[in-house]
C-alpha positions in Angstrom: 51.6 -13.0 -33.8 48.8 -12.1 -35.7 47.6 -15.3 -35.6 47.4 -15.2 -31.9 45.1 -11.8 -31.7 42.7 -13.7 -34.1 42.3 -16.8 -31.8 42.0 -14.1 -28.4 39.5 -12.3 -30.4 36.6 -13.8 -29.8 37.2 -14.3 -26.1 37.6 -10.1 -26.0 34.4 -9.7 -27.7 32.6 -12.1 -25.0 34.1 -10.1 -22.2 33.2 -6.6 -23.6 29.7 -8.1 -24.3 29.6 -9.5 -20.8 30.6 -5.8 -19.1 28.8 -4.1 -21.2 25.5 -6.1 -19.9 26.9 -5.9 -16.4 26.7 -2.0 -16.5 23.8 -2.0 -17.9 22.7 -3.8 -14.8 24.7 -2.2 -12.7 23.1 1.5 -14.0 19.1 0.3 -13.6 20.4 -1.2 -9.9 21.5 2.5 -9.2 18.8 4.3 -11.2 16.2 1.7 -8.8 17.8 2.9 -5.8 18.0 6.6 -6.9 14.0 7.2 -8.2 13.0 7.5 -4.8 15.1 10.7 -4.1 14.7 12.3 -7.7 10.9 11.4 -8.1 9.4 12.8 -5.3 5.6 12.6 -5.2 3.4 15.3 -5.9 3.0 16.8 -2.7 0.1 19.3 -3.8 -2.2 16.2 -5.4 -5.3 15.3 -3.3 -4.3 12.5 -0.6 -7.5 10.4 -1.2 -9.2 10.1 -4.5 -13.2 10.6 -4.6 -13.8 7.0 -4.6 -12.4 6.8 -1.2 -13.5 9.6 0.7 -17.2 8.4 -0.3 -15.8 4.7 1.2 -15.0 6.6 4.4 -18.2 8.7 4.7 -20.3 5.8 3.8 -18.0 3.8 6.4 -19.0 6.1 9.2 -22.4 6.6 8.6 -22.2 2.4 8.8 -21.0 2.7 12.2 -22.9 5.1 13.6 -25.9 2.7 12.5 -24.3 -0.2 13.8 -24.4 2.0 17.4 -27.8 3.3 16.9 -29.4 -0.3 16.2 -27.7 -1.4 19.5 -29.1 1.3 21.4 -32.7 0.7 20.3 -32.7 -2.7 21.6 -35.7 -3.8 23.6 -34.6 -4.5 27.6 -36.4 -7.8 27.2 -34.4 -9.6 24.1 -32.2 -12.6 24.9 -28.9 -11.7 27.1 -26.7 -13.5 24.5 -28.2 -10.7 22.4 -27.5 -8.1 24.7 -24.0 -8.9 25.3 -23.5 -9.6 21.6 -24.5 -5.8 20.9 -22.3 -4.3 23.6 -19.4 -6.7 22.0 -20.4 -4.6 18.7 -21.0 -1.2 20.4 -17.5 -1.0 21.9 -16.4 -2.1 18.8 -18.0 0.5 16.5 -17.6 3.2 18.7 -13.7 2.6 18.9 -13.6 2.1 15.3 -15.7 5.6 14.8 -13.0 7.5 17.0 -10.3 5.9 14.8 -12.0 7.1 11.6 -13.0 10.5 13.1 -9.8 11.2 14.3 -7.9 11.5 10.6 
């Protein structure tokens, strides 16, 4: 009988090898699923970083020019141009409220 535990032997160690790597799977799976209720995020950190709060000022101030180049247009220019700048007025004014509004 001793012969036969030698030749099961090897099999054994491939199947405790093989569970062993399918918990440690099976434990990064469940430690994936679980960071987003342990590590919560830093709810006293700034929102934006000062890189993008200078993108959204510079953004508005681009589209209040955009409405104040469309206002000084001349009565007499071409009505494709006209209708082209009231295309970009309602535009920019919408997009203004949207970024005025956060």
């Amino acid at each position: 009988m001793s012969g036969a535990t030698g030749i099961t032997g090897a099999p054994n160690i491939m199947i405790r090898s093989l569970a062993l790597v399918s918990l440690a799977v099976l434990l990064l799976v469940v430690g994936a699923v679980l960071r987003p209720l342990v590590d919560a995020p830093n709810a006293s950190g700034p929102v934006l970083s000062d890189v993008e709060v200078g993108f959204v000022q510079d953004m508005a101030a681009h589209h209040q020019q955009a409405l104040q180049m469309t206002a000084r247009l001349a009565p007499d220019v071409d009505p494709a141009v006209i209708t082209f700048a009231d295309r970009i007025d309602s535009a920019q004014r919408s997009n203004s409220e949207h970024w005025s509004a956060g």
